[in-house]
ROSE-37311 format. One record per atom (N, C-alpha, C): x, y negated, z; atom name; residue number from 0. Coordinates in steps of 0.2 Angstrom, whole numbers. Layout:
! ROSE-37311
<xx: X, yy: Y, zz: Z, atom: CA, n: NUM> .
...
//
This chain:
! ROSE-37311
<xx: 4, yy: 6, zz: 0, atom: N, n: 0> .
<xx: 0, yy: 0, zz: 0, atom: CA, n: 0> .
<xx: 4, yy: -6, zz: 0, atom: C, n: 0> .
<xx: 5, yy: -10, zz: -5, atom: N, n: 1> .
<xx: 8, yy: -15, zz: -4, atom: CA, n: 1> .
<xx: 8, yy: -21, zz: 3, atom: C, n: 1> .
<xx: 0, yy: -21, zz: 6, atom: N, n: 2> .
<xx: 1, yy: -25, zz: 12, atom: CA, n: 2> .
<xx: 4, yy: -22, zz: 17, atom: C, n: 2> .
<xx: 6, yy: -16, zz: 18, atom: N, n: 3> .
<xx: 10, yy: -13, zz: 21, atom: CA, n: 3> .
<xx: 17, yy: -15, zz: 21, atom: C, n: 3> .
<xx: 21, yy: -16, zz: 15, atom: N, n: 4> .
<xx: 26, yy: -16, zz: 13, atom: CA, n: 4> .
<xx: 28, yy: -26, zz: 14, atom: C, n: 4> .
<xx: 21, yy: -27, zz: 14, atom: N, n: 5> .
<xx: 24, yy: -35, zz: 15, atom: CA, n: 5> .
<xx: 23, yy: -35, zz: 22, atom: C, n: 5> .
<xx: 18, yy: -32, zz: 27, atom: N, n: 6> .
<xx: 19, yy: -34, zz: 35, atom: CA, n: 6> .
<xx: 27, yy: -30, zz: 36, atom: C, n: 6> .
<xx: 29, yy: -26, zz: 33, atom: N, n: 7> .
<xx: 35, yy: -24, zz: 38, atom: CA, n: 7> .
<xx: 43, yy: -27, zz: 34, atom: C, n: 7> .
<xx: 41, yy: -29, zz: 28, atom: N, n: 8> .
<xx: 47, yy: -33, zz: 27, atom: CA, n: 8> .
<xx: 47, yy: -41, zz: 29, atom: C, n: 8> .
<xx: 40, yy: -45, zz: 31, atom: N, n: 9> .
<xx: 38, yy: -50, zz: 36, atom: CA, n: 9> .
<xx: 39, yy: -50, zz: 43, atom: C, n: 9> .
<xx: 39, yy: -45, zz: 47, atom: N, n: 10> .
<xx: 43, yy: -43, zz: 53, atom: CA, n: 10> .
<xx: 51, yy: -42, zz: 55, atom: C, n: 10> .
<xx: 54, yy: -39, zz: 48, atom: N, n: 11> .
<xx: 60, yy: -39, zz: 49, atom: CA, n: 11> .
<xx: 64, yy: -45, zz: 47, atom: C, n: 11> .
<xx: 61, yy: -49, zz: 42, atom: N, n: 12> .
<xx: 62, yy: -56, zz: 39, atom: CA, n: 12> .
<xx: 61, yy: -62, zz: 45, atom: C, n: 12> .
<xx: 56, yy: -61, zz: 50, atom: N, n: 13> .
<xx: 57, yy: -66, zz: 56, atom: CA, n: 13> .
<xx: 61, yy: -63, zz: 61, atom: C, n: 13> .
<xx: 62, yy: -58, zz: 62, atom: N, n: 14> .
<xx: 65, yy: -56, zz: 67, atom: CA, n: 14> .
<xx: 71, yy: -53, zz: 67, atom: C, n: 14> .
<xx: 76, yy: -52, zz: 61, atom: N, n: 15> .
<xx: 82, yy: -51, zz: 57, atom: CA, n: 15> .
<xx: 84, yy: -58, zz: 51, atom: C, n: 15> .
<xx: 80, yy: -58, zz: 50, atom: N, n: 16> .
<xx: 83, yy: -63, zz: 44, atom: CA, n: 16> .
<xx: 85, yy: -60, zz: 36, atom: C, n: 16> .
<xx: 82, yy: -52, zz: 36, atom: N, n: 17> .
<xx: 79, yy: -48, zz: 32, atom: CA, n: 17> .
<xx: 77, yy: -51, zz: 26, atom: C, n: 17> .
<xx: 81, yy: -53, zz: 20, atom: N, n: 18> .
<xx: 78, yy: -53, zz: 15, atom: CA, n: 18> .
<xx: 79, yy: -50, zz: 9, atom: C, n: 18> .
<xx: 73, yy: -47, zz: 6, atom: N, n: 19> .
<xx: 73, yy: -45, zz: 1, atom: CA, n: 19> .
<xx: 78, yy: -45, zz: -6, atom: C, n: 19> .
<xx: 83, yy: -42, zz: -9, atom: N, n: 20> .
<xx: 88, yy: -45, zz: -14, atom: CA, n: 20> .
<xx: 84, yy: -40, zz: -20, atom: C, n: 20> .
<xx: 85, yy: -35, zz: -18, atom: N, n: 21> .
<xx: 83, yy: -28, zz: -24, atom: CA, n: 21> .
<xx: 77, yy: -23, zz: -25, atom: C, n: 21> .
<xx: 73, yy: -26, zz: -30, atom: N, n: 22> .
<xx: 67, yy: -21, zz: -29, atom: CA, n: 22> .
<xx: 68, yy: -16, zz: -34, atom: C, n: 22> .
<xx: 66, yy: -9, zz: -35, atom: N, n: 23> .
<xx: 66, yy: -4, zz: -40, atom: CA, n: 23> .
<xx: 60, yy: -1, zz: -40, atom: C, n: 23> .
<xx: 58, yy: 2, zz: -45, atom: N, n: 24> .
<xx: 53, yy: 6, zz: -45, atom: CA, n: 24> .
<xx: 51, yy: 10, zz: -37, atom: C, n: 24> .
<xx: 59, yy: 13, zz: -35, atom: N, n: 25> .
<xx: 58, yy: 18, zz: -30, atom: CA, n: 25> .
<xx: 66, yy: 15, zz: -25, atom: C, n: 25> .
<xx: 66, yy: 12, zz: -26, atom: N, n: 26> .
<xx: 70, yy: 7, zz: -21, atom: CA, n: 26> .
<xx: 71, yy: 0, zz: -19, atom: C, n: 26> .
<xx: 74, yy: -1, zz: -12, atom: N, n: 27> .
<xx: 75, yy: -10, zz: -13, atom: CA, n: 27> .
<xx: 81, yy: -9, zz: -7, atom: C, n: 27> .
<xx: 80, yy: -14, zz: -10, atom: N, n: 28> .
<xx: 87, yy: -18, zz: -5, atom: CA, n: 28> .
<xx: 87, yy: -24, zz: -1, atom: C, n: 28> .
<xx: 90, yy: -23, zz: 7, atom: N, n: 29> .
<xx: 88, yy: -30, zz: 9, atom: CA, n: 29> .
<xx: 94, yy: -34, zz: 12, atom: C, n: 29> .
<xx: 95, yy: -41, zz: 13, atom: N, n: 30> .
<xx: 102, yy: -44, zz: 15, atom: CA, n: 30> .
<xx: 100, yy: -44, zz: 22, atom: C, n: 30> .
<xx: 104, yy: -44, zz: 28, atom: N, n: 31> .
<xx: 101, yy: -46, zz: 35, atom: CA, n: 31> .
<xx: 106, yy: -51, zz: 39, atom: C, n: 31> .
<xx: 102, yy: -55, zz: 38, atom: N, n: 32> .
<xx: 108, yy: -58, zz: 41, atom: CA, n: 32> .
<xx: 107, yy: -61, zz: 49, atom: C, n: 32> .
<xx: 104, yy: -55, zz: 52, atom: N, n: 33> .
<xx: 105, yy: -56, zz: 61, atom: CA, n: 33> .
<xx: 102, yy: -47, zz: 63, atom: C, n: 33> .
<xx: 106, yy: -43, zz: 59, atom: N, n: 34> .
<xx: 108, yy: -38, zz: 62, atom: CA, n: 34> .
<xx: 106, yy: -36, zz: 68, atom: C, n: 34> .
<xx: 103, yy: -31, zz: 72, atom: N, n: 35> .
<xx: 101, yy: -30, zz: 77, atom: CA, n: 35> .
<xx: 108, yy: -28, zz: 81, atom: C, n: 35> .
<xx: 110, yy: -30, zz: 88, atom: N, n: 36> .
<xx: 115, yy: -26, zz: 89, atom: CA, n: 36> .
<xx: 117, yy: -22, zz: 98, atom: C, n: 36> .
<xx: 111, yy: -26, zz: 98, atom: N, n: 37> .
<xx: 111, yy: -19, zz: 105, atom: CA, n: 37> .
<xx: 108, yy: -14, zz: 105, atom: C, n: 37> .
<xx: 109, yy: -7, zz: 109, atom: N, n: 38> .
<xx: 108, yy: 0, zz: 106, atom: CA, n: 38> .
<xx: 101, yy: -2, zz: 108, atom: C, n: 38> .
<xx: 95, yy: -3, zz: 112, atom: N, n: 39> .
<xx: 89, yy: -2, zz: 113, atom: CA, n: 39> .
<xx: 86, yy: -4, zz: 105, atom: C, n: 39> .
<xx: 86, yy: -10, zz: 103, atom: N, n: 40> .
<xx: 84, yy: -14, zz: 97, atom: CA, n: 40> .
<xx: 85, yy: -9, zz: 92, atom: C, n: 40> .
<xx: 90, yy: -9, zz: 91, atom: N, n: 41> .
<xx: 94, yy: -4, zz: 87, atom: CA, n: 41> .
<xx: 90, yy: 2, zz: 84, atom: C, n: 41> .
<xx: 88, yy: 5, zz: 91, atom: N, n: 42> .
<xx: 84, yy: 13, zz: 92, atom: CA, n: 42> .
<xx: 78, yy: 12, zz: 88, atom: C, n: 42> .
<xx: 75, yy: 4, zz: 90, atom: N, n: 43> .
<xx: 69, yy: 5, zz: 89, atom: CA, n: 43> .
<xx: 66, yy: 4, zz: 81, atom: C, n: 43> .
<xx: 72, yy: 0, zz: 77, atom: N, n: 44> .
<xx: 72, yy: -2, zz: 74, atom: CA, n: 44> .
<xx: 73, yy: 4, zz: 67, atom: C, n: 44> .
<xx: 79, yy: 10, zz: 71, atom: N, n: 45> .
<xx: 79, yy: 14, zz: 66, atom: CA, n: 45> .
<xx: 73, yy: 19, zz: 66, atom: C, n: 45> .
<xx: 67, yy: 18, zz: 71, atom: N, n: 46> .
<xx: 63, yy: 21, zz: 72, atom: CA, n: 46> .
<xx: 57, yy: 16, zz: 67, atom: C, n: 46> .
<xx: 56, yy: 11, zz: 65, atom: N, n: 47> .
<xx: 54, yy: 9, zz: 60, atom: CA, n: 47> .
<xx: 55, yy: 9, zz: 55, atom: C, n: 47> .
<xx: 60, yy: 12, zz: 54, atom: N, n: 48> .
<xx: 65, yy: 11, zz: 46, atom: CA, n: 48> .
<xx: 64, yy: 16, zz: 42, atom: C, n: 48> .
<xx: 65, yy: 24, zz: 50, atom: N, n: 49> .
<xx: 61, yy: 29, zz: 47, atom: CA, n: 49> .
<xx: 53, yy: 31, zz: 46, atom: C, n: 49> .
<xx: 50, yy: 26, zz: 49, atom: N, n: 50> .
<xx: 43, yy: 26, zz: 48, atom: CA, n: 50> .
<xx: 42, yy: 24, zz: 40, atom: C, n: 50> .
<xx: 46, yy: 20, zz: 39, atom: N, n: 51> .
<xx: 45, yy: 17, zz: 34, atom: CA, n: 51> .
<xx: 47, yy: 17, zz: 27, atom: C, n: 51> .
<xx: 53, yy: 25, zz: 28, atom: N, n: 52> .
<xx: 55, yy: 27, zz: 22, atom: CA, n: 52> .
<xx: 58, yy: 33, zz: 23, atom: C, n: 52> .
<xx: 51, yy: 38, zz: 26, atom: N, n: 53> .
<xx: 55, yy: 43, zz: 27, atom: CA, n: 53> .
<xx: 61, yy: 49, zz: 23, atom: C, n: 53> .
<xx: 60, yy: 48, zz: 16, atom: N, n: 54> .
<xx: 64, yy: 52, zz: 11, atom: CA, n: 54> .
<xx: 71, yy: 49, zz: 11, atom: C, n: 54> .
<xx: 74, yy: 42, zz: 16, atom: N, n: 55> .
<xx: 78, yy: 38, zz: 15, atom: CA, n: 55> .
<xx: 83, yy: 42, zz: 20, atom: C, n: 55> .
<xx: 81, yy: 41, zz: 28, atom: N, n: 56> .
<xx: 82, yy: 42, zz: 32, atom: CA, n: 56> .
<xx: 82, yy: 50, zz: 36, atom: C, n: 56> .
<xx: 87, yy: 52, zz: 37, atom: N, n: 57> .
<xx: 86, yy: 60, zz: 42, atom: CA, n: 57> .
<xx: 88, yy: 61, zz: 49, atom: C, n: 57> .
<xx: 92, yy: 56, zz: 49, atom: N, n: 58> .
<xx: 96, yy: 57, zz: 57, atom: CA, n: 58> .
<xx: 95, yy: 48, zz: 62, atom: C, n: 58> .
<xx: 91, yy: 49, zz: 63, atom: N, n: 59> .
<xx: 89, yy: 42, zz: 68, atom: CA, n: 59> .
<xx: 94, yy: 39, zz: 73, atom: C, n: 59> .
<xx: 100, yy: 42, zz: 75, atom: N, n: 60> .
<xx: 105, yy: 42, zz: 77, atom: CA, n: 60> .
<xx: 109, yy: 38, zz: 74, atom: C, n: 60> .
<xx: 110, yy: 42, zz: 68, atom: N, n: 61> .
<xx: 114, yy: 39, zz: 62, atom: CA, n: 61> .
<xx: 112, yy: 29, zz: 60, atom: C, n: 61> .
<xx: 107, yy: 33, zz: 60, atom: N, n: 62> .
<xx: 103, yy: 25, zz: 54, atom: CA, n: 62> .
<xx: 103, yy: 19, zz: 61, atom: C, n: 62> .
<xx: 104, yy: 21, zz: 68, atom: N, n: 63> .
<xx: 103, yy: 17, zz: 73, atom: CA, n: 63> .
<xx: 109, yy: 15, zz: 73, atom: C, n: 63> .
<xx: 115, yy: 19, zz: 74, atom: N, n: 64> .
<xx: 122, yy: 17, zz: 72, atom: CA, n: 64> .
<xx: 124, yy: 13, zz: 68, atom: C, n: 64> .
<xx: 120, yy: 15, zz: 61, atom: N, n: 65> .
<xx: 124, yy: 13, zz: 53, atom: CA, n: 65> .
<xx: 119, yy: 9, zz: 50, atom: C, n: 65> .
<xx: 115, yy: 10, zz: 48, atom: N, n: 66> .
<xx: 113, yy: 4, zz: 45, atom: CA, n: 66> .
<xx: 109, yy: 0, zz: 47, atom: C, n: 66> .
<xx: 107, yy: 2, zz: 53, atom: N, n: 67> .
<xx: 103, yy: -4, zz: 57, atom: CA, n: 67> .
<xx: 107, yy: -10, zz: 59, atom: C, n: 67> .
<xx: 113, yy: -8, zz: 60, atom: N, n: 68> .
<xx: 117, yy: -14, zz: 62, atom: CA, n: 68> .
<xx: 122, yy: -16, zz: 57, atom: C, n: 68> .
<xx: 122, yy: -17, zz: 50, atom: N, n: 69> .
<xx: 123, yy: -17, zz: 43, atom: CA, n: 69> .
<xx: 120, yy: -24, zz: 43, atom: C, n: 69> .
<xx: 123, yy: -27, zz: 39, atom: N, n: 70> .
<xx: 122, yy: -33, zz: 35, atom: CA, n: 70> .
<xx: 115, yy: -33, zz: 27, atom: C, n: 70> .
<xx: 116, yy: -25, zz: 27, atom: N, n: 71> .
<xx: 111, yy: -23, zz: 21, atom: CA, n: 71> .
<xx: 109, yy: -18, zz: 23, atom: C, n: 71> .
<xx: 103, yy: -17, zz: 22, atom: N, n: 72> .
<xx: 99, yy: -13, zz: 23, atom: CA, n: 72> .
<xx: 96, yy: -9, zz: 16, atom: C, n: 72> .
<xx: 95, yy: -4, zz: 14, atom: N, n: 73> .
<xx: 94, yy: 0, zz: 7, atom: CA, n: 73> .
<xx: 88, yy: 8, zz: 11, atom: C, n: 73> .
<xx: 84, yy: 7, zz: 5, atom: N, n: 74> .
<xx: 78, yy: 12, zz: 5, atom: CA, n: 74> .
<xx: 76, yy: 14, zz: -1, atom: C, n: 74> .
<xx: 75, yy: 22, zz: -1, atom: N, n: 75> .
<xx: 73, yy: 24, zz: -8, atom: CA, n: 75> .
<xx: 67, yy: 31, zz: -4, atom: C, n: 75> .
<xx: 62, yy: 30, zz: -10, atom: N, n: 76> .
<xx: 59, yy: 34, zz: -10, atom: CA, n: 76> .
<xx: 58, yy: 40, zz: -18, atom: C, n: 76> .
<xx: 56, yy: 47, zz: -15, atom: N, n: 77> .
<xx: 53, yy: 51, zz: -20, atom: CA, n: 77> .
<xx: 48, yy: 50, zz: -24, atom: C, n: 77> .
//
């Protein structure tokens, strides 16, 4: 659903500084420029990320690590 995909890249964009660079049929790409950086935020956020792009994401651990706290953020779906 599109409205979907605009409330949560609306939330990461005021609360990250999330913006949108790359859209593909089955991909995008975002710039973040206030990165989450302590592990609670972190968790929660990799916990939305997976919500939000299952096929992208497999280890919530990792993506809490790694791209959560990444300057870019990247999502592909099947």
């Amino acid at each position: 659903m599109p409205a979907w995909h605009v409330a949560v890249l609306r939330s990461w964009y005021e609360r990250f500084g999330a913006e949108l660079y790359y859209a593909g049929s089955s991909r995008l790409e975002l710039l973040v420029a206030r990165p989450p950086t302590d592990r609670r935020t972190a968790a929660r956020v990799a916990i939305e990320q997976y919500a939000y792009a299952t096929d992208d994401i497999q280890d919530l651990e990792q993506a809490g690590d790694g791209q959560v706290r990444s300057h870019v953020w990247s999502f592909w779906w099947d």
